[in-house]
N, C-alpha and C positions, 0 to 999 in steps of 0.2 A: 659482220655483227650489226642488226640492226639500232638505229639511235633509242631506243625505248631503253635495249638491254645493255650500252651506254650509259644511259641514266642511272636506271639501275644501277649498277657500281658505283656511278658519283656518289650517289644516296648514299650507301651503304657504307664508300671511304669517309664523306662526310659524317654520318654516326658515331661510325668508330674512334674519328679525329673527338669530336666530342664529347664523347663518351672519357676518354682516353686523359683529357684537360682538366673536366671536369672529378674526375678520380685523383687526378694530381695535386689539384686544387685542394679538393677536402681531404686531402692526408698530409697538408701542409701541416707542419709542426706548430701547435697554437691553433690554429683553425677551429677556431667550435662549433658544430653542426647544429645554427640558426638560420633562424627567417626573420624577414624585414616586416613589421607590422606598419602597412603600406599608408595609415592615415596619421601615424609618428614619426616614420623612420627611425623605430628602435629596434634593437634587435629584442626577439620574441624567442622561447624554449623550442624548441625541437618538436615536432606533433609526435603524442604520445603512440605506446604500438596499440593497435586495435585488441581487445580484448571480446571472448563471448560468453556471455552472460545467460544462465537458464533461469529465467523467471519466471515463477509460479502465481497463478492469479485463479479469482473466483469469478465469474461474470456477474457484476454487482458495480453500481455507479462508487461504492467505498471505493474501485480501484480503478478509479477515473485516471488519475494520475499516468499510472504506466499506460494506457490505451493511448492518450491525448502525448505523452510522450514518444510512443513509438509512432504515430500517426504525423504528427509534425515533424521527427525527423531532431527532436532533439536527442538522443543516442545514438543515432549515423553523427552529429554533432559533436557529440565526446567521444567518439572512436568507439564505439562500443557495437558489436554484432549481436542482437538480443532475440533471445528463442523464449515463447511466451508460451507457458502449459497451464493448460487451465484443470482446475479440480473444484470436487462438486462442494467440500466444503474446507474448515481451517486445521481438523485435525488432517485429514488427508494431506496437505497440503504441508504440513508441519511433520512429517514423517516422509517424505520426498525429499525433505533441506536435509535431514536427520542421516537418510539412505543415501545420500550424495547422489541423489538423480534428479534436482536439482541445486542452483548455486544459490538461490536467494528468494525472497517471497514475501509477503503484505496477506499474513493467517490471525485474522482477529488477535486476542489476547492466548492464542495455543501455544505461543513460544515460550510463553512465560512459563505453562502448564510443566511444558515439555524442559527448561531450564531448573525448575522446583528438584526436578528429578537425575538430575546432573548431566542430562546433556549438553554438551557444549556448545551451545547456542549464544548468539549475537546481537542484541535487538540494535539497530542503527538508525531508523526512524520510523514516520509515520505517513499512512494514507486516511487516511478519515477518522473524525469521531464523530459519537454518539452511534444512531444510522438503524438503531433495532426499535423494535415495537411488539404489544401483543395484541393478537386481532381475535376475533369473532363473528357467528355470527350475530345479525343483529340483535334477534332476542336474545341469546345465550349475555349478548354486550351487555344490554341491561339489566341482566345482573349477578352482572362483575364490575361495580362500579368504584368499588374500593379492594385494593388491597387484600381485605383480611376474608372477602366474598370469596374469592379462589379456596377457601378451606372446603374438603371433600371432591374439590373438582380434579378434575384429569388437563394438561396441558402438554402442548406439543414441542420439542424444542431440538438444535441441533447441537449436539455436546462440541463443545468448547466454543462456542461463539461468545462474543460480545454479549449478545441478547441472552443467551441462556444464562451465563454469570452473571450479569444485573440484572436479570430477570429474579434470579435465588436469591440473591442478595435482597432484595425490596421482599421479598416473601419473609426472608426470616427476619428485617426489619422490623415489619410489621407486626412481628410475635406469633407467626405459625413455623410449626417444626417442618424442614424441607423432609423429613423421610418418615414421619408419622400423619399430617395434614392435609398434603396435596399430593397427588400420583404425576412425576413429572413422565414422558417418554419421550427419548430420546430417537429419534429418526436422523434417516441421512442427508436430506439436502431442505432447502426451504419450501421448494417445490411441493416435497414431500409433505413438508408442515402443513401447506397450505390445504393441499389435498385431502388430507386427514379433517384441518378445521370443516371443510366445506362438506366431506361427505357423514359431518355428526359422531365421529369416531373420538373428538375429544373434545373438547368443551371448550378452548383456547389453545391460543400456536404461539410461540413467538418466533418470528421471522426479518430480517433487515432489508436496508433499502437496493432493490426499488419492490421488492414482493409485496412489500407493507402496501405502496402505492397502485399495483397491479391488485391486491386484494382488494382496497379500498375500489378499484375500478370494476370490478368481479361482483359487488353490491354488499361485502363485508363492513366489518366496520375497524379503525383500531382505536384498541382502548384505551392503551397508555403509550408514551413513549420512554425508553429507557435514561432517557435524559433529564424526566421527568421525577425521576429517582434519583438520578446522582449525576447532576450536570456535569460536561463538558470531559462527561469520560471518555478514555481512548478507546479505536475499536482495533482497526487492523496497522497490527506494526511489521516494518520490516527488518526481517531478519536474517541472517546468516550464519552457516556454521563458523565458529572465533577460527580455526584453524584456516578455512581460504579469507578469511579477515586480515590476519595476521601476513598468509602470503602474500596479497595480491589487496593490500588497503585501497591503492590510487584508483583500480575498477570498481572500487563501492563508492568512493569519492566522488569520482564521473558517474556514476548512477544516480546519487544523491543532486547532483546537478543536473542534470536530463528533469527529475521528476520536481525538483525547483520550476524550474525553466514550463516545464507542462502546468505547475499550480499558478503564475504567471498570467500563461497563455490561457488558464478557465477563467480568471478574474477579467484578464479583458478580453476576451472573447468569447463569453457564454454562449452564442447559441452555435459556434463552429464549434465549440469543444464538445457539446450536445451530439454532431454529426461524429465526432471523434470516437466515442461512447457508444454510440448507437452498433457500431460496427462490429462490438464485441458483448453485448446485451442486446439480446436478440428478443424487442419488447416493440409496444408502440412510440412513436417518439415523443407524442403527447404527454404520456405518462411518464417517459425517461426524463425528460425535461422537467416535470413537476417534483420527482425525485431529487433530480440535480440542484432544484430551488428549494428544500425541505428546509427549514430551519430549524427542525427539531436531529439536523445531521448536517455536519461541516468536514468539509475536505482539506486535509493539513497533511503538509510533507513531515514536518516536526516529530522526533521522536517522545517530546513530554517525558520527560523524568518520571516528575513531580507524581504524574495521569499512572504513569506505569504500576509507580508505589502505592498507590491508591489499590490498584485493582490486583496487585499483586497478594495485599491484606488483605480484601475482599474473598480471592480466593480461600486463604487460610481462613478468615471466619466461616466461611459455608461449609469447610472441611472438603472442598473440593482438592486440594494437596496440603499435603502435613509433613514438614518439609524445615530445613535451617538451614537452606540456601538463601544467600542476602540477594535479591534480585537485581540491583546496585550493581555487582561482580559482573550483568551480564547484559549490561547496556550501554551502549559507547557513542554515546552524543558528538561526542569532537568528528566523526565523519559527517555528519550532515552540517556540523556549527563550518567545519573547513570548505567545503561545497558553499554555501550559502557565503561567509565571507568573500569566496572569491567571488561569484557573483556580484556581490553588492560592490565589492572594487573596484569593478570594471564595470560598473551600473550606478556610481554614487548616488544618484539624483534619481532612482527609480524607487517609486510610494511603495511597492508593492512588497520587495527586497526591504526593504528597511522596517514595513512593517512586520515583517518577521523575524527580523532581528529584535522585536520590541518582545515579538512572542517569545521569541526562542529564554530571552533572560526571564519571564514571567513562568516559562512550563519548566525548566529544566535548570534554574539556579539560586 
């Protein structure tokens, strides 16, 4: 017998031997299956089991968050395996959580749409507000310079978005009737919007970021922004069906920290989070960056209550659902407030964690 395959068996008795001590060990009576948290020497919970997560996104800077989370590697972080599908807009997208072919997703304000109507849906937090706009071209721009100008005109929009709801809303604000004054058409992607504004088929679009700023690059113009209406509305929240809520809370918990930890990583490091972004908005990065710096659109993990109810009555005044479901019933903030606490725990001294804790008591209590 050669010394190689000698070895060989040392090896393999030695394994075993260990293998063998170590079984012994952790099936000692008392024994608790911890780790040594190596700059306390305390003992630390057991690493969670890995969970996979089907996450539904739109390619749109709104949902920076997941891109810059999966990019950095905070969800390999939280144990979490995440399968990213993208859909061309928020009802699509909200009818995949619905069809359980997806677990979870950041669809405008569709959940709420889709909850009016007794789906059992979940709102648990938030990727961006504000983020819409309505564009033109230029002469058509000037003149639609208010409001109550859109009466007789045709406009483009993508049903259940953000923009199209506050879009309607600021219409019938203004004192024109959404179904006798303006012709809205509803198309499917923003793209599409855009295409329609640009080849004279409608007189205005409303489309979100970054199309607004790709329009704006394309020699368009926009004309308002939807925040300019009704500030610091919510755009895209995330949501999931209440029944794998219910199962499996502690994988939306860790999701909710993943996308923490990515809002974090944009604050201080804008222009790698830019490179993060770019990888799944497939745009100039020029433009994706000026999108990312919009101030008429902010990126928030935060589910906002307060934003939800807002837009939730907005609906019902447009008559967009006619509905006596409490919206309230179908939004569970304690996962992202639980997420976030434990960050800030183990982050006392971090601005960035604390100033969303300042948020979190101002949107949702």
């Amino acid at each position: 017998m050669t010394k190689q395959k000698n070895g060989i068996i040392i090896a393999g008795v030695a394994i075993v031997l260990i293998a063998v001590v170590a079984g012994i060990i952790g099936f000692l009576p008392g024994t608790p299956a911890t780790t040594v948290n190596d700059s306390t020497g305390t003992p630390t919970a057991s690493p969670q089991t890995e969970k996979t997560l089907r996450i539904g996104y739109l390619p749109s800077t709104g949902h920076a968050l997941l891109f810059i989370a999966n990019e950095q590697g905070y969800f390999d972080e939280q144990r979490l395996n995440v399968e990213l599908f993208q859909f061309q807009n928020s009802a699509e997208g909200s009818t995949a959580i619905i069809a359980k072919k997806i677990d979870v997703g950041g669809f405008g304000p569709s959940p709420l749409v889709y909850a009016s109507k007794g789906s059992p849906v979940t709102v648990i937090g938030g990727l961006m507000a504000e983020g819409s706009g309505v564009i033109a071209l230029p002469d058509k721009a000037d003149q639609l310079q208010d409001l109550k100008s859109f009466a007789g005109k045709t406009v483009a929009t993508v049903r259940m978005s953000s923009g199209d709801i506050h879009f309607r809303g600021a219409i019938q604000d203004a004192g024109l009737d959404l179904q006798k004054d303006i012709t809205i058409q509803e198309l499917a992607s923003p793209s599409a919007v855009l295409d329609a504004v640009k080849a004279r088929k409608v007189d205005a679009g409303v489309i979100w970021t970054p199309y607004m700023e790709m329009a704006r690059d394309q020699g368009l113009s926009v004309i308002a922004y939807t925040s300019e209406y009704y500030p610091d509305h919510p755009c895209c929240r995330i949501a999931a069906l209440t029944e794998n809520l219910e199962a499996d809370r502690d994988a939306y918990v860790r999701m909710e920290k993943a996308l923490i930890q990515a809002y974090r990583y944009s604050r201080t490091n804008p222009d790698e989070a830019v490179d993060d972004v770019l990888r799944y908005v497939t745009i100039d990065r020029d433009v994706l960056k000026t999108a990312m710096e919009n101030p008429y659109s902010s990126i928030s993990p935060d589910p906002n209550l307060n934003g939800v109810v807002q837009t939730y009555d907005l609906l019902k005044s447009i008559e967009y659902i006619e509905t006596s479901v409490r919206i309230q019933d179908h939004v569970d903030t304690s996962v992202y407030k639980q997420a976030l606490d434990e960050l800030a725990s183990e982050n006392p001294n971090d601005p960035v964690y604390r100033q969303l804790l300042e948020d979190y008591k101002a949107m949702n209590e």
